[in-house]
Every structure is written in structure tokens, then in C-alpha cells.
C-alpha positions in Angstrom: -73.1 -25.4 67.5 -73.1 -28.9 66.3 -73.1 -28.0 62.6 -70.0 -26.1 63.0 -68.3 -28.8 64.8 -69.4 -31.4 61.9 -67.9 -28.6 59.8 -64.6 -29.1 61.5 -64.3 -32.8 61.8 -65.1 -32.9 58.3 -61.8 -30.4 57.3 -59.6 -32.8 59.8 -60.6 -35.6 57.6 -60.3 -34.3 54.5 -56.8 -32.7 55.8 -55.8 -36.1 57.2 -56.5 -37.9 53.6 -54.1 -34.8 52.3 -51.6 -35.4 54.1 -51.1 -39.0 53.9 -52.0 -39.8 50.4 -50.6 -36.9 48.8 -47.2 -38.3 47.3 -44.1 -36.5 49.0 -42.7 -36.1 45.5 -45.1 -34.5 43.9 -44.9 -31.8 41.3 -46.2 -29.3 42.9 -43.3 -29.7 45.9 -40.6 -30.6 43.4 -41.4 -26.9 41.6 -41.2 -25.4 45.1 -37.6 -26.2 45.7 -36.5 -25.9 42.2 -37.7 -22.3 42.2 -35.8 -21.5 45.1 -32.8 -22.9 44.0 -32.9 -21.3 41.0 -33.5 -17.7 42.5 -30.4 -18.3 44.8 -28.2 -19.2 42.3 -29.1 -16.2 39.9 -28.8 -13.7 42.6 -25.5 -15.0 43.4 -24.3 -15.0 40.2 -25.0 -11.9 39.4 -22.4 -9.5 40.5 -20.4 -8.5 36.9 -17.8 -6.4 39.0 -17.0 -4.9 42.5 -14.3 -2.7 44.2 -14.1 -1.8 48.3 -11.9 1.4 49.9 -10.9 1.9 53.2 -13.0 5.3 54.9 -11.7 7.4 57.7 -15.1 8.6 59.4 -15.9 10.0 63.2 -17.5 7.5 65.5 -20.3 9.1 67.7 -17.9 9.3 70.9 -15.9 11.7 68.4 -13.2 8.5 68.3 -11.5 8.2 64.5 -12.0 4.8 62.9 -12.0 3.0 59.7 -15.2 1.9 57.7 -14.8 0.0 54.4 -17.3 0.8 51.6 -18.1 -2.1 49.3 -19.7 -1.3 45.6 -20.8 -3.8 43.7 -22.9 -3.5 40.0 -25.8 -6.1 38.8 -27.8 -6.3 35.9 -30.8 -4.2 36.5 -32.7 -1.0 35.6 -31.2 1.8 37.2 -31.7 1.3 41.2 -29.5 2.4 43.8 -29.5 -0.1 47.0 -27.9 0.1 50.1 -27.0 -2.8 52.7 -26.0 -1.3 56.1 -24.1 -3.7 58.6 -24.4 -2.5 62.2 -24.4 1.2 62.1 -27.5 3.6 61.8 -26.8 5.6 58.3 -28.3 8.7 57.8 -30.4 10.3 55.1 -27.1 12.6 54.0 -25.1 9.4 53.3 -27.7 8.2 51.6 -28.1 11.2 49.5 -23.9 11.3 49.0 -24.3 7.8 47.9 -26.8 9.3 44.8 -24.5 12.1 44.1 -21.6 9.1 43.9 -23.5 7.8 41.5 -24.3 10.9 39.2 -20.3 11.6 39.8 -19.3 8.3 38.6 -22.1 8.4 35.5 -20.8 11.7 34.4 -17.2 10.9 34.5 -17.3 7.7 32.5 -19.9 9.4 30.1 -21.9 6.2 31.0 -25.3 5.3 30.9 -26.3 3.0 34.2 -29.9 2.6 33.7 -29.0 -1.2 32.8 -27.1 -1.9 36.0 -28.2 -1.4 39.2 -25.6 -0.8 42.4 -25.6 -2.3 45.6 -24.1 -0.1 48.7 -22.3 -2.2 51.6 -20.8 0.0 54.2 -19.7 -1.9 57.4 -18.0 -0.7 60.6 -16.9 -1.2 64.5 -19.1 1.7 65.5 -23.1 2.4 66.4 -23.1 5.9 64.7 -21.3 7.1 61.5 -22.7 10.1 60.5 -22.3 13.2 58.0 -22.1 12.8 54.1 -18.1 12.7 54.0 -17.3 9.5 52.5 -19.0 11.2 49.4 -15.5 12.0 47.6 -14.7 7.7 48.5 -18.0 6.7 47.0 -17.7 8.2 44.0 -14.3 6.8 43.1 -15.0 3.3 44.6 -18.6 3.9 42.0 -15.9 4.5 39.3 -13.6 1.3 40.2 -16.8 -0.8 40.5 -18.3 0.3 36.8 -14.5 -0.4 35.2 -13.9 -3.7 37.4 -10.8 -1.9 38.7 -9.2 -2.4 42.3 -8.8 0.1 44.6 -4.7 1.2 46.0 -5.5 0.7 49.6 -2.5 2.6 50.8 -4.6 5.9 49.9 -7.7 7.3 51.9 -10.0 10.5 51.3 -12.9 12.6 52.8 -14.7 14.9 51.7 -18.3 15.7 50.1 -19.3 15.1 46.7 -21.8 16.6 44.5 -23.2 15.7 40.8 -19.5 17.5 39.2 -17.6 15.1 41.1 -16.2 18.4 43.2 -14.8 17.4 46.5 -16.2 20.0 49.6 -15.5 20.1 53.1 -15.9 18.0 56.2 -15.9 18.1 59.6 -13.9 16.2 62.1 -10.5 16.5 60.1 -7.6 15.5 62.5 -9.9 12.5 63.4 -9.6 11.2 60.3 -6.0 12.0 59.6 -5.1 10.0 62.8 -7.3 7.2 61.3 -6.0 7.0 58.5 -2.1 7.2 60.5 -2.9 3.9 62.5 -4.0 2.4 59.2 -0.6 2.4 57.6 -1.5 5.1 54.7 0.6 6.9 52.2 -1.8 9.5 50.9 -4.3 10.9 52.2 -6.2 13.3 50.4 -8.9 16.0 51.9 -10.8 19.2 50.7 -9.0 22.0 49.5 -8.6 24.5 52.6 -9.7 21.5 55.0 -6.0 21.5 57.0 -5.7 19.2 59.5 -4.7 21.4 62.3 -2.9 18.7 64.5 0.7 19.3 66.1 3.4 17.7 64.0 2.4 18.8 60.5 4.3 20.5 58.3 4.2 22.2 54.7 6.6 20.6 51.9 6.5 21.7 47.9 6.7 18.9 45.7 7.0 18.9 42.3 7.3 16.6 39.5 7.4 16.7 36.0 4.4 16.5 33.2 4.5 16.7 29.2 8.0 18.7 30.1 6.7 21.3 32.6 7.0 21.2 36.3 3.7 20.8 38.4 4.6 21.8 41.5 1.6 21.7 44.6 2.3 22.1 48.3 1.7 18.7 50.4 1.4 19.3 54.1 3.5 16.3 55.6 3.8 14.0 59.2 7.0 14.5 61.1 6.4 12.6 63.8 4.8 9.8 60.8 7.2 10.5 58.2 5.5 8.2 55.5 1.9 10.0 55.6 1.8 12.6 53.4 -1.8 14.9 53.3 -3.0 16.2 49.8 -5.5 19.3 49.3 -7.9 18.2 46.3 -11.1 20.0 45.0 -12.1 17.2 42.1 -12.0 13.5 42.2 -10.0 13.6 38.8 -7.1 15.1 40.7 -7.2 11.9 42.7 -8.0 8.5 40.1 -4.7 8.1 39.1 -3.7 7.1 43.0 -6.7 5.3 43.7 -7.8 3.0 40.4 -5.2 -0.1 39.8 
């Protein structure tokens, strides 16, 4: 008993003689705070690009909302990470948010084994679930990788898969009345994926390419005249609205 409390008077001492005798500038401290300097400074700087879209989505009390999807590319080796503010994600997001990725690579022919891509999805619910902000991931993957802006005034849902093909989601006229108190133009969903809503209607438009007419049928708002609803199947049929 007594040699272990000799044992401890002696490690006071010796700590005591540490502490005030060791010089507060010192170079072990001084490499302490330089090193964490450093490391904030090189994570901050770098981000090379970044691009955010606006997401209609189904809150868990089966309420439409708004999320916002946030890409941004770093030097790196090929990882995928995700950063989730306030909402429980779920694995089928998370597995949309690879096929975004393979989407993205195939359609730029691009390599991104040198960059790696950070996933920010915030929003004013508990719950977003169901893999159909696939279709938006993919081109906001896209914007990101050609440090392009996104046209806001245009939404989408749907799923994705490695092609870049656009599938079918649930909770449609959820997210067409979303995306209607969000003041968009366009808003594009699966092919076959109608919003079955009152107040709806079907319009042909056509317009002119290389000197023949494409014509498709858009299924338009009467009651919000300037919402107009698209039926896609590929995210190519959907760039030229969203990349700026």
C-alpha cells in the first residue's frame, strides 16, 4: 500500500515539473495547431465544382414537400459519401445515389476514380423515403462533374438505373402539387406515371428539329396554367432543360 502511494506522489511531481517548466511555445504544441490548421484549410479548399436541384418527395405523413440535393466533386479515389441533414435516408436512396453515379460516368464517358462525390440531401421532414430522386441525382451528378448550374424552374422523379433510364414512382400527385407551390415550369415524371389529379389536361406540342416536326403530348395544369408535366423514360430527353 505504501509503495503504491510513493508511486503516485512521485508521478504528481514529475507531472507538476511538466507542466510548469515545459515552455508553452514549444515545438511539439506549435506542430499541433499547425497541423490542424492545415487539415481545415485543405478540406475546405477542396471542392473543384458543385451543382444543387430542387426534389419533390413524399414526407412520412404522405404530405408533398421539397428537398434540395446538393452534389459536390473532390479530389480523391473513387468514393461515394453521403451527408444527411435531419432526415433518416434509407438503403434504396443510398443505392439510387450509386446508380447516379454510374449514370453520370456513362453519360460523360468519364472516368471518376480520381474524384470522389460528396451527397448533401437536406429537408423539413423526419422521413423521406423510396429511391425516386434517382432520375434528379443523376443529372445534378452530371452538372456537378461539368461545373454546370442547374434551371431551378424544372423538377423530376423518377428511378434511375446504371443506363440513365428513368422508372416509376410512387406518390405522383404529391409531388406534382410540390412541385405547383414551388413556382415550376416543367416538371418531368416516368413515362406512363400520370398524375391522376383533377384539373389536368392533355395538350400536343410540337416544335421544330433539323426541319422536321417533333411533336409529344404534355399533359398540362388548368387551374395552374404555367405547370406543364412531361413523360420521360431517359435522362438525355431531359439535360437540355436542366444543365445551364
Amino acid at each position: 500500500m505504501k509503495t503504491r502511494a510513493a508511486f503516485i506522489v512521485v508521478c504528481m511531481i514529475v507531472l507538476y515539473f511538466l507542466v510548469s517548466y515545459l515552455p508553452i511555445d514549444s515545438g511539439f504544441e506549435q506542430q499541433c495547431i499547425d497541423y490542424t490548421q492545415v487539415e481545415f484549410v485543405s478540406v475546405r479548399q477542396e471542392v473543384i465544382s458543385e451543382a444543387s436541384m430542387n426534389v419533390p418527395a413524399v414526407s412520412e405523413n404522405r404530405t408533398g414537400i421539397v428537398t434540395n440535393v446538393l452534389v459536390q466533386v473532390m479530389p480523391g479515389t473513387g468514393r461515394i459519401l453521403t451527408n444527411i441533414d435531419k432526415i433518416l435516408f434509407w438503403a434504396d436512396t443510398q443505392d439510387s445515389i450509386r446508380k447516379a453515379t454510374k449514370a453520370a460516368e456513362r453519360h460523360l464517358d468519364m472516368n471518376i476514380s480520381e474524384y470522389d462525390l460528396i451527397y448533401t440531401i437536406t429537408a423539413d421532414a423526419a422521413v423521406i423515403e423510396g429511391p425516386s430522386a434517382g432520375a434528379a441525382l443523376a443529372i445534378t451528378t452530371i452538372a456537378a462533374l461539368e461545373n454546370r448550374e442547374v434551371n431551378q424552374s424544372v423538377m423530376i422523379t423518377g428511378t434511375i438505373d446504371e443506363q440513365g433510364n428513368i422508372g416509376k414512382v410512387g406518390g405522383i400527385n404529391e409531388k406534382v402539387g410540390a412541385a405547383i407551390s414551388n413556382g415550376v415550369e416543367l416538371f418531368f415524371i416516368p413515362k406512363g406515371n400520370v398524375p391522376t389529379i383533377s384539373g389536368f389536361g392533355k395538350e400536343k406540342v410540337c416544335r421544330s428539329v433539323g426541319g422536321f416536326d417533333v411533336c409529344e403530348v404534355r399533359y398540362l395544369s388548368r387551374t395552374h396554367l404555367n405547370l406543364s408535366v412531361k413523360e420521360v423514360n431517359n435522362i438525355n430527353q431531359t439535360l437540355e432543360y436542366f444543365l445551364i
